[in-house]
N, C-alpha and C positions, 0 to 999 in steps of 0.2 A: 706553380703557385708559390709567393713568398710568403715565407715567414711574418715579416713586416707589417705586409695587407691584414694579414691576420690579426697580426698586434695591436692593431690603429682600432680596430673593434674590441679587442680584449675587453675592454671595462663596462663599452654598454652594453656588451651579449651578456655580462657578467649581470648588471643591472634590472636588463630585459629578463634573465633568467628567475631574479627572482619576484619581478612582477607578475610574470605571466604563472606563476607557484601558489601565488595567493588570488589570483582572477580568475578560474574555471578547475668599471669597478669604477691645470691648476700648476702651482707650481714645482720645477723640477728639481728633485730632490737632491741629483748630482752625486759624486761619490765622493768631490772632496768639502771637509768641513770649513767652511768659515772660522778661522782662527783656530784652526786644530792646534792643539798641543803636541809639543814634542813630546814620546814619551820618557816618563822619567826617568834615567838609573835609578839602581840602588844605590843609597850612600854609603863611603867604603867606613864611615865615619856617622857617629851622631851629630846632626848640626847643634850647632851654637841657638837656646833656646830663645828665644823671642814673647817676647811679654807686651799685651794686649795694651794699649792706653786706658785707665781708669777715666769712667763716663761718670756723666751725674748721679745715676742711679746704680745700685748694686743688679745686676741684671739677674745673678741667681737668687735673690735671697728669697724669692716666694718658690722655688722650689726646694731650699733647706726647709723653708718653715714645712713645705709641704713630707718632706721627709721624714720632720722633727709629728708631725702629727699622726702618721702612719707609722711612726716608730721601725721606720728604714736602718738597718745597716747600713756600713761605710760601702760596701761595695755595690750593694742598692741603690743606693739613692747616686751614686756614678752613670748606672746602668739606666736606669731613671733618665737622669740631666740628660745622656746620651740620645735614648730615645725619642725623647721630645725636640730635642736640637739636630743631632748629627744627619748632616745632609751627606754627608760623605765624597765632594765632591759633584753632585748632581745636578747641580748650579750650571752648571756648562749645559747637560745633557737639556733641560728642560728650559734652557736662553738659543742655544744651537742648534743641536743637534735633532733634537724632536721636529722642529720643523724640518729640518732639512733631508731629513734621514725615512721619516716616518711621512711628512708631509701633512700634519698637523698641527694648526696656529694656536699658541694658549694666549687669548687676551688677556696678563696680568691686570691691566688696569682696571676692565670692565669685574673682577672677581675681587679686587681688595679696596679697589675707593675710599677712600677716607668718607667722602659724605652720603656715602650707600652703608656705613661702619651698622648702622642699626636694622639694613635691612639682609645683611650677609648673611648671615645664618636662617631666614627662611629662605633665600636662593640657595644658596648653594651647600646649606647643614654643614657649614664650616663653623669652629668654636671660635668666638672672639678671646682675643686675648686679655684678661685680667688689667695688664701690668700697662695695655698700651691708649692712647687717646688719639681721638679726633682733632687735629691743629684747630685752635683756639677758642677751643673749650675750655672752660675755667680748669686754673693750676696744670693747665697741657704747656710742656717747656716750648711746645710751637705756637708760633700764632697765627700763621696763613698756611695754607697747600702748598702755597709756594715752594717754602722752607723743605717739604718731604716728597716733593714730587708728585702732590696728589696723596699721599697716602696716608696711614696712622703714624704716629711719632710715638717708639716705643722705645725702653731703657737699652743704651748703647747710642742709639742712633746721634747723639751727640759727636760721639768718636766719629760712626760711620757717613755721615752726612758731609762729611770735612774731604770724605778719599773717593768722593764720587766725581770721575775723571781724573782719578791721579791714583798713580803708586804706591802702593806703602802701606797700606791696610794691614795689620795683621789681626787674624781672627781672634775673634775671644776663643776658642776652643784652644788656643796655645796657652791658658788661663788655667787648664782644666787639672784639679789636682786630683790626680790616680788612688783608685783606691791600693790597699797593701797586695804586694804581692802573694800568690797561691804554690806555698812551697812545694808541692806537687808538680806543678807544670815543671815537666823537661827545660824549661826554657830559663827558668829562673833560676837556678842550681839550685833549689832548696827554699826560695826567697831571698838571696843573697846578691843579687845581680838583677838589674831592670834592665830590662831590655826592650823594652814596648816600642812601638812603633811614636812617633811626637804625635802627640794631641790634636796638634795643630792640622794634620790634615783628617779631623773627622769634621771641619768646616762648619760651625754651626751659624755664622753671621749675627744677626742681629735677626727677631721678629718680625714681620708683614704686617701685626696687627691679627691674625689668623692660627692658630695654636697647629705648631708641624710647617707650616709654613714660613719659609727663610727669606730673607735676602742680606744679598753684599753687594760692594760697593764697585761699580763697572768701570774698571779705568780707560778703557775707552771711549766714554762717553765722551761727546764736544757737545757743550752748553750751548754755546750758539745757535748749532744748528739745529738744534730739540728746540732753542724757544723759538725759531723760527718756524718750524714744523708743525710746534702745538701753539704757536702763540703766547706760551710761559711754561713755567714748570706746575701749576696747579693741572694742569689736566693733560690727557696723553688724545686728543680729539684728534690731533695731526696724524698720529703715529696709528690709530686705530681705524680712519675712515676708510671706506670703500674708493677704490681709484678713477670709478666714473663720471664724478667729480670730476676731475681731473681731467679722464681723455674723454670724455663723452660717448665712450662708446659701451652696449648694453652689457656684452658680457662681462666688465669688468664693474660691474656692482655685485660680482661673487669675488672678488677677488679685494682683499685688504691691503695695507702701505704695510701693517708687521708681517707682509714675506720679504721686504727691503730689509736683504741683509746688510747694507749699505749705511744702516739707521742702528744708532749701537743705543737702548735705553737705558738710563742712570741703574738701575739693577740688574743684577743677575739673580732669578729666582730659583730656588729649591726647594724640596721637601723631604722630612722627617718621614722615619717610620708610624709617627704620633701622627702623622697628618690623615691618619685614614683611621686610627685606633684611640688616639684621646675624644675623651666625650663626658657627659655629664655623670654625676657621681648620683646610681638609683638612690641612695642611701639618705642625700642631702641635693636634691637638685635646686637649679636656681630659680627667684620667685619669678626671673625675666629671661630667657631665653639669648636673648640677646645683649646682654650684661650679666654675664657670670662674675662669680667672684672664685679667688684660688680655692676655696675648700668647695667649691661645684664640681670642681676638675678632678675626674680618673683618666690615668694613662692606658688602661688595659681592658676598658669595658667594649671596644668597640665603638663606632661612629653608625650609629643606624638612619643617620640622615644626610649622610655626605654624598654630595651629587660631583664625586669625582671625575665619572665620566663627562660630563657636560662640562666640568670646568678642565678637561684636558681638551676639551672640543669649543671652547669657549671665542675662540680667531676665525672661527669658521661658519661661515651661513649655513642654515638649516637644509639648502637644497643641496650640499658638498656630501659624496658620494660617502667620503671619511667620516662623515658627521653624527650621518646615519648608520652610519657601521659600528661606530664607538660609543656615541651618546646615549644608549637606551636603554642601562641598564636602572633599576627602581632605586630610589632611597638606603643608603645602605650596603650596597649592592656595586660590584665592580668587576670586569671579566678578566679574570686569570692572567688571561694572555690579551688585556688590551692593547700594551703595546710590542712585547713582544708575540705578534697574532700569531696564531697557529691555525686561524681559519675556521676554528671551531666556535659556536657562539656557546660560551659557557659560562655568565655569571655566577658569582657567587658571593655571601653576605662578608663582610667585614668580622672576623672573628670576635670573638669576646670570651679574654681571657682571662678565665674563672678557675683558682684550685687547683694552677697549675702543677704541683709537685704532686695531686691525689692523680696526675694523668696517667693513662695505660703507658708500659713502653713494651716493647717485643724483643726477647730474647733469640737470638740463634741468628737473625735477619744476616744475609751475606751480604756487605755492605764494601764497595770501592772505593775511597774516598783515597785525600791526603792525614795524617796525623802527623802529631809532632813528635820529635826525636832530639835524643842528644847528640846526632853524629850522623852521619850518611856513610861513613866505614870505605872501604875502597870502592865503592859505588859512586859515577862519575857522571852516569850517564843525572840530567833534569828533569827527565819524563817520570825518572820512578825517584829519587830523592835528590833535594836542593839545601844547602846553608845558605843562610843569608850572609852578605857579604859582611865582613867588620862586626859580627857580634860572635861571642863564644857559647859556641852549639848550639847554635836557634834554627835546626833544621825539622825537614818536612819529608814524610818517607809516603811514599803512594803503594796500597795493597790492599787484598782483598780479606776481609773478617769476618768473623761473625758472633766476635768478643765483645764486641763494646758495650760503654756504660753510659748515663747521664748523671754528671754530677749537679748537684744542687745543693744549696746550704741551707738549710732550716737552724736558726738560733744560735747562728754561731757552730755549727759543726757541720761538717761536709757528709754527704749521702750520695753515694753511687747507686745509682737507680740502673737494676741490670736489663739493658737493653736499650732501644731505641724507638722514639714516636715516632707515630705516622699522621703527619699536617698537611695542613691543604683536605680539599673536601674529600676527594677520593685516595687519601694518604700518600700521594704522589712525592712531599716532600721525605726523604723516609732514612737518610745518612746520618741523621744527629741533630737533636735540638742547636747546636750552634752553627750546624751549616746551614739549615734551616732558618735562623736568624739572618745568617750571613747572607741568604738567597734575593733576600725580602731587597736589603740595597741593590740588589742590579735588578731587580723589578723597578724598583723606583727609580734606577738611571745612573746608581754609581759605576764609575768604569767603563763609562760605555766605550767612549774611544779606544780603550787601551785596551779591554777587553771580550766585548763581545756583539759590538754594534754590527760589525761584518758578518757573523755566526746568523742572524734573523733574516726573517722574508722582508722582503723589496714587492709591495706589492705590485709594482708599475715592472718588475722585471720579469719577460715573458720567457727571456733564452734559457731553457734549461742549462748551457755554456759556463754561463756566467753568473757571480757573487750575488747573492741575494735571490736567487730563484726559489730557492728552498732550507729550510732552516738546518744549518749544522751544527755540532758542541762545542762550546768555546772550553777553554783548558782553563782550569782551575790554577793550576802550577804554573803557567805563565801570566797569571793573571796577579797572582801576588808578586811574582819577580818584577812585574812594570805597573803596579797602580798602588802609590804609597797610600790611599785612600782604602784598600782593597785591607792593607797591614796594619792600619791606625784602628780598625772597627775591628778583625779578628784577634789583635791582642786583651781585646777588651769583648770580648764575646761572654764570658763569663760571668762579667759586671751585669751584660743582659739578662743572660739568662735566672742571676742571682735576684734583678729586679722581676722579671716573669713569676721565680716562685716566692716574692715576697709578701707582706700584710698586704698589700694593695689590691693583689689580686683575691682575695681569702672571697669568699661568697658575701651576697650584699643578698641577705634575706626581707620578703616582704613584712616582718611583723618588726622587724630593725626598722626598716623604711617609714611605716606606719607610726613607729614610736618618736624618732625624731622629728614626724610632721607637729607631730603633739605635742611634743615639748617648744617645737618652734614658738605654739603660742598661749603654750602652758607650760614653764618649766617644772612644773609640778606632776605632768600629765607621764603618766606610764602606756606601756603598752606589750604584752608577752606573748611568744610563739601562741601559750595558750588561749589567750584574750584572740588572735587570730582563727586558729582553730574555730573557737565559740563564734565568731563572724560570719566565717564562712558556713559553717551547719548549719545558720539561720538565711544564709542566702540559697544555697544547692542546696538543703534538705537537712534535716535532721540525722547528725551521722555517718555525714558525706566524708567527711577526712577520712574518717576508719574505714570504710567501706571503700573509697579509692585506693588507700591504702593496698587493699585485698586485690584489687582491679589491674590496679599496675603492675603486682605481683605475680600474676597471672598473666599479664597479655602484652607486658611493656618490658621485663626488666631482663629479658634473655637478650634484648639490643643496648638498652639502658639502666644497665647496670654493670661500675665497672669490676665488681668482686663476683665473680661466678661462683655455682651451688657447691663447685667442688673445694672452693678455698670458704667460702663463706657462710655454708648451711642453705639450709630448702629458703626460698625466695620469700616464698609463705609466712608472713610473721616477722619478718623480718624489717628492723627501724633503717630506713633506708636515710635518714637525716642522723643517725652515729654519728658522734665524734672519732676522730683518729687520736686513740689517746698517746700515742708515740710523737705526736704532732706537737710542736712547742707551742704553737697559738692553737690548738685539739679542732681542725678544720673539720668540715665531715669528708668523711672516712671513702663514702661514693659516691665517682665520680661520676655518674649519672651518665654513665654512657660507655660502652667497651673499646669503643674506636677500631671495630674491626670493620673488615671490608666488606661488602654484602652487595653482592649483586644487583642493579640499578634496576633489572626487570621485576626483581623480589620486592624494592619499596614504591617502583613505579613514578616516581617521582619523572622532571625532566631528566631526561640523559645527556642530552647533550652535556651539561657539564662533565658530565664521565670519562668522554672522551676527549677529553684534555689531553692533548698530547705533546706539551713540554718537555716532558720527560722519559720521553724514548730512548733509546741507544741511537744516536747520529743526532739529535735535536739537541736544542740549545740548553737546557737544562740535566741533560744525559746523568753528569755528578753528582745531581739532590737526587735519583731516585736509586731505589736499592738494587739489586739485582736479583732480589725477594721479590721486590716490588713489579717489575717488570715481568718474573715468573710467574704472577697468577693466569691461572686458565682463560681463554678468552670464552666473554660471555655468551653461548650458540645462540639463545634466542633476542637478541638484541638483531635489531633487522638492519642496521649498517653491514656495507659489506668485510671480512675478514679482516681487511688493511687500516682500515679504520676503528676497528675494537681491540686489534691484539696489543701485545707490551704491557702486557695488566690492564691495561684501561676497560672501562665499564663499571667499574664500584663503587658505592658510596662509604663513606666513613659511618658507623652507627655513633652520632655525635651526643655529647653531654647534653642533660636537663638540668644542669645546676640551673638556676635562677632563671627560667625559662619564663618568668612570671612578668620579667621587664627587658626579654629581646623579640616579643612579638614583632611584625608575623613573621611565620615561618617560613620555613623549608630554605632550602640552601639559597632561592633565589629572591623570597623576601614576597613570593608567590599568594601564598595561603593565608589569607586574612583582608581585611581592610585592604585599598590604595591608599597609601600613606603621602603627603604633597608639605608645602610649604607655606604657599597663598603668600607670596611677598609682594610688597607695595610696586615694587617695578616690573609691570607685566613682562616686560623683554625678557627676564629671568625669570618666568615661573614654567620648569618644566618637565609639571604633572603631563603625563601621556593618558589618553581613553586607551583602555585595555580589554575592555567585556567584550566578546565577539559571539555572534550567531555562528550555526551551523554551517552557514554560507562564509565565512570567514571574514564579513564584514561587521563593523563595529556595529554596536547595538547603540541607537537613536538616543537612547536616554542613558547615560553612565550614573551608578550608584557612587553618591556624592564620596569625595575623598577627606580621608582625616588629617585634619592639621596637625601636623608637629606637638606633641605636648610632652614632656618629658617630666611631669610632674607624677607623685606615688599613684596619686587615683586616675590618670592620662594612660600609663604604661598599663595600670593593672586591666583596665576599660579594653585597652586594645588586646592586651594577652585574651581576655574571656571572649571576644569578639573571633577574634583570630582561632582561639581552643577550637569554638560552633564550626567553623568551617573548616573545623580541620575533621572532626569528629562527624560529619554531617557534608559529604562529598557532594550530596544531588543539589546542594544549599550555595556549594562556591560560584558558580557560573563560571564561564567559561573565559579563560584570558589568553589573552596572544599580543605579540608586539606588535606593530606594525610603522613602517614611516609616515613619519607625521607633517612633513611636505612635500614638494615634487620637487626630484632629485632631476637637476641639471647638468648632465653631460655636454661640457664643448669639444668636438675629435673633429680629427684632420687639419689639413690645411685651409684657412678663414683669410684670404686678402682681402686690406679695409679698399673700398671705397668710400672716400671721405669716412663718416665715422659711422659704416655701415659694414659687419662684414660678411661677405660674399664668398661660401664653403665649395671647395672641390672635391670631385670626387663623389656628390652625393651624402656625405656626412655633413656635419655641422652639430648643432644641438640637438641632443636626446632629452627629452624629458620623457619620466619616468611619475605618471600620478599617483600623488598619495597614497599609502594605503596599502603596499607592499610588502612581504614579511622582512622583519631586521633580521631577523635569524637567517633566513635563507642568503641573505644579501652578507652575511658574516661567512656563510659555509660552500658559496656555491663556489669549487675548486675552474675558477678561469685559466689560470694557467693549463694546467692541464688540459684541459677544454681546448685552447687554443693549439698547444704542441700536437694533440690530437688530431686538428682539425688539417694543420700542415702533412702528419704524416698521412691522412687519408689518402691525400691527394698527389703525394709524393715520395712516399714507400708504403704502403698499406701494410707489406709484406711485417714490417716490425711493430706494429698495432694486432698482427694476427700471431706471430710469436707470444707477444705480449698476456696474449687471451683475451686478445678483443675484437676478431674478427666479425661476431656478431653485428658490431657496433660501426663496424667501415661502411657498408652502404649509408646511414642514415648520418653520418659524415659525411660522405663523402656531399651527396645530397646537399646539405646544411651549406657546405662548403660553396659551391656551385651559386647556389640561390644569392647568398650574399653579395660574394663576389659578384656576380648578375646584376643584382637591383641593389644596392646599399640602401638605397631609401626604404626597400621594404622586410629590413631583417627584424622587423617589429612583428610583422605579422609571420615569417619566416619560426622566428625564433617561439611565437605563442602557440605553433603548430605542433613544434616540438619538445612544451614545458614536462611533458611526463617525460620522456626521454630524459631530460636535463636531468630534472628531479631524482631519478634512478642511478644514475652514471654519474654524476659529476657535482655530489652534494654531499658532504662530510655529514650532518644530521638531520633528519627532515622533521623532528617533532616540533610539532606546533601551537600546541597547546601548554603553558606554563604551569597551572593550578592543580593537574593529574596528579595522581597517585598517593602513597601512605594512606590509604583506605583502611588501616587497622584501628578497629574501633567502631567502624561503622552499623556493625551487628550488635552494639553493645544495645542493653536499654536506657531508654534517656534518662534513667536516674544514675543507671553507671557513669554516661558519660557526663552528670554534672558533678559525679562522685571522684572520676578522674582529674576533672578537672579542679576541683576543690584543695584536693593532695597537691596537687603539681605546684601549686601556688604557696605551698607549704617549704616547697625546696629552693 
């Protein structure tokens, strides 16, 4: 039996698997890139600086003003510009190499359109950009599509419009003036010597029109043959259609013109770390959703309506195997390891980062990273320390701690905060707020060439043999010596982490909220914590705040709260909205949350997230986790089997309540509360999912309507109370599960056309896969494996019973046989055998989303309106 034969089924037994789970895995990727980059040296030398051409518009000034308003420091509001701009190079990864690599199309066009500009943000909860316009709209410097390609006309694009298909461009981030040196750093002798990596390769382009959203200018491009293609430069129709147009034949109406790599479009697009994290400001939101103005804008709250996944799945028909794999996570909401998979289906919400500096860190953690040094000493070897070439003493030494600090500046003075967070939902990220930082760009695609695109699964590669079968660690230390992009953002990791703990993040309280609604249209109008207070005891009851008070203290703050009894006194009585008086702007004092790890069967919530396994020893993220982190016990009563929960995984983070009042609904997957949607004017882009499912695991007839978007004070607070009842009142959620929401088209094997018909051998040809199948299972059901299996049954069994799988060889072997026999009938082959599947060959089987955090639900309903009363106070 080959291998191969095997192969050719891999993806619909994969498919089949997870249809027959909820009823009782186009183009090829290849391994070389389209215009791969040579990788860079180091330079033995600083280049010669390069300065940006002056456009018509100043492109930062609405982010000074925004500085000057939040009363930023110099190295803030760096850290700031950074993260709203700095693509880091990922311009390539998400024009390239994502399709090619991953095999996922991103229809720019269809996600930034210039004349869809007012309908973006109910598709896709992407923030419009302030500064940018619609071509020829009054005072817009454009006046046709023409002129942008179809797109918005935003400050710069004067310059940039000029280098599209030509050379020469140099970024505005070679503009970028540094904040002062931190005489501290090894690297700096004192402050005396800059040594930072050029500016210029933290790549920031010019705006999309979309806030976090980049583009630059594609010198590849041939004009010609784009207005031949689309007809002109106002629309990208050519570049975007389906090809059976074209050849007339059926299966190619799944398949688009953007996998012609052949077709180079006028941008190159990227994205910011702001692209998933800017969002509206609770404090002062806009009267229109869809035209913010700069003081709507926070960089740090979180985006609870960004339908990320759907816009990385945006080139792909809804029946694409990929589509449904990736596209289905809620509002808000993004899986860990979308693109780098790890096969686990594990969403998780968009953070929102509140009070940053009041955050827990952990002392003692054994922690392996790189640090910097002044000197690497007769140590020669690169694996354990490197200088950088042509700079004095800007080295990196590799070892194991369990010293470390987090520095932060509050007011002008620097604070080592002794130890280290734990980020990410099951604190997976755990070596230092700045490698942590650092992680977020090759999530988002910096580096990938040069650094770790090889390291990820290949889901189309079946040979355990060979690259991409299984994820391995890419190296940190080889990853700075060849990606000047990797050196431009870690020089300046500091500036981040200085904008994280700066005013911007401080808490955005509901009676502040309240007060400036008031004054919006009374400048006279006040409004006080305690005037809130008296609101709410007239809504929940007479009394409610104090007596939550009690509630919480009692039943919430041994998870949520980050000062325990032994530093902080009995729970009891205690003002859990304190100022920090050592605090230069006196923030509250706690952080409403301990950030410790807590076993995932303790809060019941989805697991799946839990097991996230990024960050294993041999997996691609091996360097963000700790060696703490990796030593926690694995969790017994989690029902995945041992290999699937150990390496620390299974825990959740016990996460912050600050301002819990306006990041409803909850739970890590955006689960518990309301379905949250859009309702945007172009049906093609509205994509709310039915979620409520019966016992049967079929959707329920009638879905409880979904709530639109509203990011105004009485919209957030509406869904928070709404979201609290269902959190507080478990028999009330009903029941949710994902499920695919068209029929998934598989074309395998060999298909000769007759004329424009084609005629499959072998017995294969199209699988379809109807509706209604779980995503989750179709994320976790481990194919490869399944298939190496199914080989060795049949032709060494003997290393599958080594293995400790003997059990498992007849009903292989079996599987194997029947296939092989009938191809046409591995539908009903494979539905004979979905419990099997489901047991052996499925990373997490939970299937119910809305479960667990039941604490609360003994309370009596005046507690829980009492709790909820409180919460709304923090």
């Amino acid at each position: 039996m080959k291998r191969t034969c095997l192969a050719a089924v891999a993806v619909a037994i994969a498919v089949f698997g997870i249809w027959l789970f909820t009823h009782s895995a186009g183009f090829d990727p290849g391994l070389t890139l389209a215009h791969a980059a040579d990788i860079p040296a180091v330079q033995a030398a600083p280049p010669m600086p390069r300065v940006p051409e002056v456009g018509l518009v100043d492109q930062d000034l609405p982010y000074r003003e925004s500085c000057a308003r939040e009363g930023l420091s110099e190295s803030e509001c760096v850290g700031r510009l950074i993260w709203f701009k700095a693509t880091a190079g990922n311009e390539r990864f998400h024009t390239y190499t994502f399709q090619q690599r991953v095999g996922v199309l991103v229809d720019w066009f269809r996600v930034l359109r210039a004349d869809q500009r007012d309908d973006r943000f109910w598709a896709w909860g992407i923030i419009n950009d302030p500064s940018c316009c619609k071509p020829g709209d009054a005072n817009c410097p454009a006046r046709t599509a023409d002129e942008t390609y179809g797109f918005d006309w935003c400050p710069g694009d004067d310059v940039l419009l000029k280098y599209v298909g030509k050379p020469g461009y140099v970024d505005p981030a070679c503009g970028l003036k540094d904040a002062a040196l931190d005489p501290d750093d090894p690297h700096s002798q004192g402050g005396k010597l800059d040594q930072r990596h050029t500016a210029c390769d933290l790549k920031f382009g010019t705006s999309t029109g979309a806030l976090g959203i980049r583009k630059f200018p594609n010198p590849r491009f041939e004009p010609e043959k784009w207005k031949a293609l689309n007809g002109g430069n106002a629309s990208w129709a050519g570049f975007d259609r389906k090809m059976d147009a074209t050849t007339g034949i059926d299966s190619d109406r799944r398949v688009s013109k953007l996998a012609d790599g052949s077709v180079e479009p006028p941008f190159l697009i990227g994205t910011s770390c702001g692209s998933c994290h800017i969002a509206f400001d609770p404090l002062n939101p806009p009267a229109d959703p869809a035209h913010p103005q700069w003081e709507n804008i926070k960089g740090l709250v979180g985006n609870q309506y960004t339908r990320m996944s759907e816009l990385l799945g945006s080139g792909m028909p809804k029946s694409a195997l990929e589509y449904q794999m990736f596209a289905h996570a809620r509002p808000g909401v993004t899986d860990t390891s979308a693109i780098s998979h790890d096969q686990v289906n594990n969403p998780g919400t968009i953070n929102a980062l509140i009070n940053v500096a009041q955050r827990p860190v952990f002392k003692g953690e054994a922690v392996s990273k790189w640090r910097k040094v002044a000197e690497c000493g007769a140590e020669k070897d690169e694996a354990k320390c490197w200088c950088e070439p042509g700079r004095q003493g800007k080295c990196w030494q590799f070892s194991t701690r369990s010293d470390d600090v987090t520095p932060v500046f509050l007011g002008g003075a620097k604070v080592n905060l002794p130890g280290v967070h734990h980020i990410l939902k099951g604190g997976e990220d755990s070596t230092g707020a700045h490698e942590a930082i650092q992680r977020v760009y090759f999530n988002i695609g910096s580096c990938s060439e040069q650094c770790w695109v090889n390291h990820f699964t290949d889901m189309r590669q079946v040979d355990p043999e060979q690259r991409g079968f299984g994820q391995t660690a890419f190296n940190v230390g080889q990853c700075r010596r060849d990606c000047p992009n990797f050196r431009a953002v870690e020089d300046r990791l500091q500036n981040l982490l200085d904008f994280f703990a700066s005013a911007e993040s401080d808490e955005t309280d509901l009676h502040a909220a309240r007060a400036n609604a008031r004054k919006a249209k009374n400048p006279a109008a006040g409004y006080s914590r305690a005037d809130l207070i008296a609101d709410l005891d007239k809504e929940f009851g007479k009394g409610a705040v104090a007596r939550g008070q009690t509630v919480f203290a009692e039943n919430c703050a041994r998870c949520h709260s980050s000062i325990p009894e032994a530093a902080g006194g009995p729970f009891k009585g205690r003002d859990f909205a304190a100022p920090n008086e050592a605090h230069p702007r006196k923030v509250r004092a706690d952080f409403l949350g301990n950030d410790q790890a807590t076993p995932i069967t303790e809060v019941g919530t989805f697991r799946c997230r839990s097991l996230h396994s990024n960050h294993l020893a041999g997996h691609l993220y091996q360097e963000y986790g700790s060696e703490s982190m990796r030593g926690r016990p694995s969790v017994a009563d989690i029902p995945e089997r041992e290999d699937l929960k150990n390496g620390g995984r299974g825990y959740m983070r016990n996460i912050s309540l600050v301002n819990v009042w306006f990041t409803a609904p909850f739970m890590h997957n955006n689960a518990i509360g309301p379905e949250v949607c859009g309702k945007p004017a172009n049906k093609d882009n509205d994509f709310h999912r039915a979620r409520y499912a019966g016992e049967d695991n079929k959707l329920l007839a009638e879905q409880p309507a979904c709530v639109r978007y509203d990011p105004s004070v009485d919209g957030r607070f509406e869904l928070y109370k709404r979201s609290m009842h269902e959190l507080l009142h478990p028999q009330e959620r009903g029941r949710k599960i994902t499920l695919t929401n068209s029929d998934l088209l598989i074309d395998l094997g060999i298909r000769p056309l007759e004329g424009k018909v084609e005629k499959p051998l072998g017995g294969f040809g199209q699988v379809k896969i109807p509706m209604g199948a779980s995503a989750g299972f179709l994320n976790g059901l481990l194919h490869k494996q399944l298939i190496g299996d199914l080989f060795l049954a049949k032709r060494d069994p003997a290393r599958l019973e080594a293995a400790g799988k003997k059990a498992l060889v007849p009903t292989l072997q079996g599987l194997a046989d029947e296939v092989l026999k009938n191809p046409a009938r591995f539908v009903e082959i494979l539905r004979e055998k979905r419990d099997f599947l489901a047991a052996n060959y499925q990373t997490c089987d939970q299937l119910v989303e809305n479960e667990g955090h039941r604490f609360g639900e003994d309370l009596s309903e005046t507690d829980k309106k009492a709790i909820t009363a409180f919460l709304a106070t923090l």
